[in-house]
C-alpha positions in Angstrom: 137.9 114.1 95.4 139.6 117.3 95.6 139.7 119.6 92.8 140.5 117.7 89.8 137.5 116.1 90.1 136.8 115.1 86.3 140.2 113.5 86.1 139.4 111.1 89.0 136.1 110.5 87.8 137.5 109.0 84.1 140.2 107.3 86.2 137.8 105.7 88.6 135.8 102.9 86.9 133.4 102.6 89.6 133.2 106.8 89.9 132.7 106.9 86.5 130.0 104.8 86.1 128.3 106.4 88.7 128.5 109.6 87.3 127.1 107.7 83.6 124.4 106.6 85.2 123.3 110.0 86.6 123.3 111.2 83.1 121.1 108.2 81.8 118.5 109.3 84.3 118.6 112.8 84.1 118.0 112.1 80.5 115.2 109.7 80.8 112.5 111.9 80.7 109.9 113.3 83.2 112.1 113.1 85.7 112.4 115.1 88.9 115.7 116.2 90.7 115.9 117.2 94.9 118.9 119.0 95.4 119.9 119.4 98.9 122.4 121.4 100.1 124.4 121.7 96.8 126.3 124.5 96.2 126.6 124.5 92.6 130.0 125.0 92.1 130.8 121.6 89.8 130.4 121.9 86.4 130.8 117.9 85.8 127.1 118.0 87.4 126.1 121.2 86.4 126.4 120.2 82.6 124.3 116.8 83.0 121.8 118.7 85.1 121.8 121.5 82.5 121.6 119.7 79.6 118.2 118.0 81.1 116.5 120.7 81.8 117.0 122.2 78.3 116.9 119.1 76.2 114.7 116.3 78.2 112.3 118.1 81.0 114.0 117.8 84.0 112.4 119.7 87.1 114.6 120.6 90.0 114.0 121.5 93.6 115.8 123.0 95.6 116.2 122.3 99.4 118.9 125.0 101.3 118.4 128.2 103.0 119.0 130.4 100.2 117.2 130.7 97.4 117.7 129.1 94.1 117.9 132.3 91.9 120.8 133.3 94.7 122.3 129.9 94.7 122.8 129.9 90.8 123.5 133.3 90.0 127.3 133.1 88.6 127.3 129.7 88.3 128.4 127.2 85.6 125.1 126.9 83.6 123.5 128.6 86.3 120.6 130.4 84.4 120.3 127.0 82.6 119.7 125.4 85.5 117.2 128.3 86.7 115.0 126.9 84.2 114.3 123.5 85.2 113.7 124.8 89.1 110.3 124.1 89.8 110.2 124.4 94.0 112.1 124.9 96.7 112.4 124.6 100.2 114.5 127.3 102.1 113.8 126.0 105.8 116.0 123.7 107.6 115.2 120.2 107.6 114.8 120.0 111.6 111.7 122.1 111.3 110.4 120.5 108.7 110.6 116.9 108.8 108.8 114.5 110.7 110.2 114.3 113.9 108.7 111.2 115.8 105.4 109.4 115.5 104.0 112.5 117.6 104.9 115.0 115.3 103.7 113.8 111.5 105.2 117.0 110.2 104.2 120.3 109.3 102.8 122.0 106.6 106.2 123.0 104.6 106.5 119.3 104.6 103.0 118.0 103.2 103.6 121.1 100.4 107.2 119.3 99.6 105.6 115.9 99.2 102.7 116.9 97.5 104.7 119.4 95.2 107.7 116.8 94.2 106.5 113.2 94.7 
């Protein structure tokens, strides 16, 4: 989308309601939010993400290798955000997924399902 990402978003009907309906369920209520990979640098998600943590309970976790307080420090909102974090995964997926049938997972994994779902 490049970086005038908020203009394409009002300009895109289709974008646009996609990004409405992410704030309608951020604001639901009792909601929880995995994060993979994000970098945090957008502040047309930052702001709905914020605004839930603060104003309507949403929990974030965090799946990348560093960790969350690193990956929001100078960010828009970023100590907002902080707030809502309540887990976080900092090992690659490959290790910690289920690979086959053989190999149900490991014990990073069962903490992640048990912790978020």
């Amino acid at each position: 989308m490049g970086r005038r990402k908020p203009l394409t978003i009002t300009r895109s009907p289709l974008i646009g309601w996609y990004h409405r309906v992410l704030e309608q369920v951020l604001r639901a209520g009792g909601v929880r939010l995995m994060v993979i990979g994000y970098g945090w640098g957008d502040e047309h998600i930052n702001d709905p993400i914020a605004d839930a943590v603060l104003n309507h309970g949403l929990q974030v976790y965090s799946w990348d290798r560093s960790y969350p307080k690193d990956l929001l420090k100078g960010k828009h909102r970023g100590d907002d955000i902080l707030r809502g974090v309540f887990g976080f995964m900092t090992r690659p997926m490959t290790e910690v997924m289920p690979h086959t049938p053989m190999n149900p997972g490991s014990a990073d994994y069962d903490a992640m399902v048990r912790d978020f779902f």
